[in-house]
C-alpha positions in Angstrom: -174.6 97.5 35.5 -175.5 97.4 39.2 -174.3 100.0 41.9 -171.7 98.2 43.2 -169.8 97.5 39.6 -170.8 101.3 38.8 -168.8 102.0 42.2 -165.8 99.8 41.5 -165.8 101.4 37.8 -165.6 105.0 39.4 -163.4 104.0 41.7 -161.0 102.5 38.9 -161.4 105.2 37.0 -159.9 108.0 39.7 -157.1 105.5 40.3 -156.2 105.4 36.6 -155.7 109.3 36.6 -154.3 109.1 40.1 -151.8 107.1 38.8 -151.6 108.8 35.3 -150.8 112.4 37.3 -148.3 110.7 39.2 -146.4 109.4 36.3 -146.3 112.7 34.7 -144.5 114.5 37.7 -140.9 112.9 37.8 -141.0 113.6 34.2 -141.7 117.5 35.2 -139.8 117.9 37.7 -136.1 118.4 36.2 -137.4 120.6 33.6 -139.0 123.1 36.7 -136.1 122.7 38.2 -133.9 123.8 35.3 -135.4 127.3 34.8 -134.5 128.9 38.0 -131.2 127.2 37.5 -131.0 128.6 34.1 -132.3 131.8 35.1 -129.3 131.9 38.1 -126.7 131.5 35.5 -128.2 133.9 32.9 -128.4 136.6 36.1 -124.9 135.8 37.0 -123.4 136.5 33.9 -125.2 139.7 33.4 -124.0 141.2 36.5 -120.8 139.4 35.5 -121.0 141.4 32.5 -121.9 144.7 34.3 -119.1 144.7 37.0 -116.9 144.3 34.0 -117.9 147.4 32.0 -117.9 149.6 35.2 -114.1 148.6 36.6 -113.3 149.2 32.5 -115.1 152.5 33.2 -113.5 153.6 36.4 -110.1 152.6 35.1 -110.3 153.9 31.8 -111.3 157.7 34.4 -108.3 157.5 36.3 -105.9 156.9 34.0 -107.1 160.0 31.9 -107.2 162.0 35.0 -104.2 164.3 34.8 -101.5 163.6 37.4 -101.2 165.4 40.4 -97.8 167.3 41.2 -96.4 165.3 43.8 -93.7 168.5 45.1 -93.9 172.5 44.9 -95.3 173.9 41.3 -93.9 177.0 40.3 -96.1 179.7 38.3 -94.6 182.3 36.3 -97.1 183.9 34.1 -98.7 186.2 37.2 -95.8 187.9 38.4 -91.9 189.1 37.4 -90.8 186.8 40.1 -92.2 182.9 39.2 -94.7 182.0 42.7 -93.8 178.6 43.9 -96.2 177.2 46.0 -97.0 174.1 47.5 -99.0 171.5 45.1 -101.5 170.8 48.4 -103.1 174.6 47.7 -103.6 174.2 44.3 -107.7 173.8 43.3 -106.8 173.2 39.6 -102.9 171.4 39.7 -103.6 171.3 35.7 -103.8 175.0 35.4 -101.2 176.0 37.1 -98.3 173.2 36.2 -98.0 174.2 33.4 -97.1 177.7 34.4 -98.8 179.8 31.8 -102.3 180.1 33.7 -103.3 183.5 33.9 -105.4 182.7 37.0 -104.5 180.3 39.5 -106.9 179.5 42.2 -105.9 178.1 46.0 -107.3 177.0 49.0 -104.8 178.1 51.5 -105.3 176.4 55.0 -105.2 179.4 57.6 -102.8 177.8 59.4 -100.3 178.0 57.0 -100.9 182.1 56.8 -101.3 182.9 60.2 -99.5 179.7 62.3 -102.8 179.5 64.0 -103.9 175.9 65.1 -107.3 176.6 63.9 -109.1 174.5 61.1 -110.3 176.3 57.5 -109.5 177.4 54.4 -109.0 180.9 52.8 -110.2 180.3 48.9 -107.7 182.6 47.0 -108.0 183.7 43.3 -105.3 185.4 41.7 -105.5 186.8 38.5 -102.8 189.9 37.2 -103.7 193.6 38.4 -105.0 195.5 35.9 -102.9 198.9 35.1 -105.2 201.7 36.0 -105.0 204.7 38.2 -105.9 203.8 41.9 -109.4 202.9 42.4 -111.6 204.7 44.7 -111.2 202.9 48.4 -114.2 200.8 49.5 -116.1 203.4 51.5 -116.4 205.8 49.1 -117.1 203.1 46.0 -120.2 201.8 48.4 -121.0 205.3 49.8 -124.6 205.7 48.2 -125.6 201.9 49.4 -124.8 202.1 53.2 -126.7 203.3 56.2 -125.4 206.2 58.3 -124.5 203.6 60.6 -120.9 202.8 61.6 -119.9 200.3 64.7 -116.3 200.1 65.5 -115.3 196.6 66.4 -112.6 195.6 68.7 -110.5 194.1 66.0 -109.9 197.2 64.2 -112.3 197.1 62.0 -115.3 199.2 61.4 -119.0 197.6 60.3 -121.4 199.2 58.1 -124.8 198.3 56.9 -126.1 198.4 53.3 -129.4 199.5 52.8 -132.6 197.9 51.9 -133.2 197.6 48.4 -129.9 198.2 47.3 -128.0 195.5 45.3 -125.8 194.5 48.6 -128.8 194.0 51.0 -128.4 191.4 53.2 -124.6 192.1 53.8 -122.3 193.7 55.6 -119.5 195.8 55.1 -115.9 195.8 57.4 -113.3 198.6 56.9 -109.9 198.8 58.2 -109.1 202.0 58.7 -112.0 204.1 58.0 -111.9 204.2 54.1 -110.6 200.1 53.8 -107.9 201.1 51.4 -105.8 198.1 52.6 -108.7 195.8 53.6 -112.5 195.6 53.3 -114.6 192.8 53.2 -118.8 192.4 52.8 -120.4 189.3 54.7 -123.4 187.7 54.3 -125.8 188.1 57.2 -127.9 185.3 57.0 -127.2 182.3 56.9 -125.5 181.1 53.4 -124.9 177.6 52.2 -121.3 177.9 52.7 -120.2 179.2 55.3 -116.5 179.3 55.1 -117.2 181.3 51.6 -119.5 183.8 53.5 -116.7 187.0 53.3 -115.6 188.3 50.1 -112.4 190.4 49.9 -110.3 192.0 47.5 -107.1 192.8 47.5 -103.7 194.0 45.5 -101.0 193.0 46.6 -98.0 194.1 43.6 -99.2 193.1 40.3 -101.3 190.8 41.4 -105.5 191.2 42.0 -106.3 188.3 44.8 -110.2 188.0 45.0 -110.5 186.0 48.6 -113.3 184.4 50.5 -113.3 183.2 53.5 -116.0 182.7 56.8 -117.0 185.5 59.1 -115.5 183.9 61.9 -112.5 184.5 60.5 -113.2 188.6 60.7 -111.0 189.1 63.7 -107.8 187.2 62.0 -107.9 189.6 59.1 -104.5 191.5 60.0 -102.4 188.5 59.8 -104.4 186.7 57.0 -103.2 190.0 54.9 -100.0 189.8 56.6 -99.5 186.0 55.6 -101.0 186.7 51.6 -98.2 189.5 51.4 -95.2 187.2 52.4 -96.7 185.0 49.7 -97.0 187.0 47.1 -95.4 190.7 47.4 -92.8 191.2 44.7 -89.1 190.3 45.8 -86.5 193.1 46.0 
């Protein structure tokens, strides 16, 4: 065979598998397009699928989640005379509805204890007294913790420091009154990560033992936040 016929041949040769590659894509083609087709519909009911399990889910929580008193609940277990307060305040409406808790707890808007326009919560837990003889009064139970210290503030209140090292480091300590026999309350110093919980208080007020907390801001308010708890829940006549 010469060069040219050894050229055609070659030449022949690449078109026959030119033409043999050809051929083959059409038949190809529908089948790579299929899969990401397939793959779409297979992707589509999956999150089909999903979506489905999680609105089961969500409604399957709120319809077990108990219903919330739409008007004023009324707790009798605390006191002789039955507390009826508004459903708004209640942190646990469970609890209390039914009106055998023997702890209720609240988050009372300061506006509603004071008429003040200002924003903020006092966080109330009331629990029954315990009958005992009077305990000491604040200054004296915290006597061997605090400084010598004492700063009389404006408000009526007088500050004192704990010392270092003792379990209340970090705080202070506000007295009405000198001995805070009708209200104390130790603050955090520093900064805490709530800061409208940065007070704690406690109180009697009749049979009742309110544990409060509150933010130090609120400090100065104190008389008529005590006032406003004691129209609440003193004993009637």
């Amino acid at each position: 065979m010469g060069p040219a016929l050894s050229a055609a041949a070659a030449r022949l040769e690449r078109d026959v598998v030119r033409s043999a590659r050809l051929g083959r894509q059409p038949a190809n083609r529908p089948v790579a397009a299929a899969r990401p087709a397939d793959r779409r519909l297979l992707l589509a009911a999956a999150l089909g699928l999903v979506g489905s399990l999680g609105l089961t889910g969500i409604g399957a929580a709120w319809l077990a989640r108990p219903p919330a008193p739409a008007g004023p609940v009324v707790v009798s277990a605390l006191t002789a005379r039955p507390l009826v307060l508004p459903a708004s305040w209640l942190v646990r409406p469970g609890a209390a509805a039914a009106a055998a808790s023997e702890r209720i707890d609240l988050a009372i808007p300061w506006s509603d204890l004071t008429g003040s326009a200002r924003p903020g919560l006092m966080r109330v837990t009331a629990t029954r007294a315990p009958e005992t003889e009077a305990p000491l009064s604040p200054a004296r139970r915290y006597a061997r913790f605090l400084t010598a210290e004492a700063q009389l503030l404006p408000e009526g209140l007088m500050r004192r420091r704990f010392r270092a090292g003792t379990p209340f480091e970090g705080e202070d300590l506000y007295l009405a009154e000198a001995e805070g026999s009708r209200f104390a309350a130790r603050c955090t110093t520093g900064p805490v990560p709530e800061p409208d919980a940065a007070c704690l208080s406690e109180v009697r007020i009749g049979s009742l033992a309110l544990r409060l907390r509150f933010s130090a801001e609120r400090l100065p308010e104190w008389g008529a936040g005590l006032a406003g708890l004691e129209r609440l829940f003193a004993p009637g006549p």
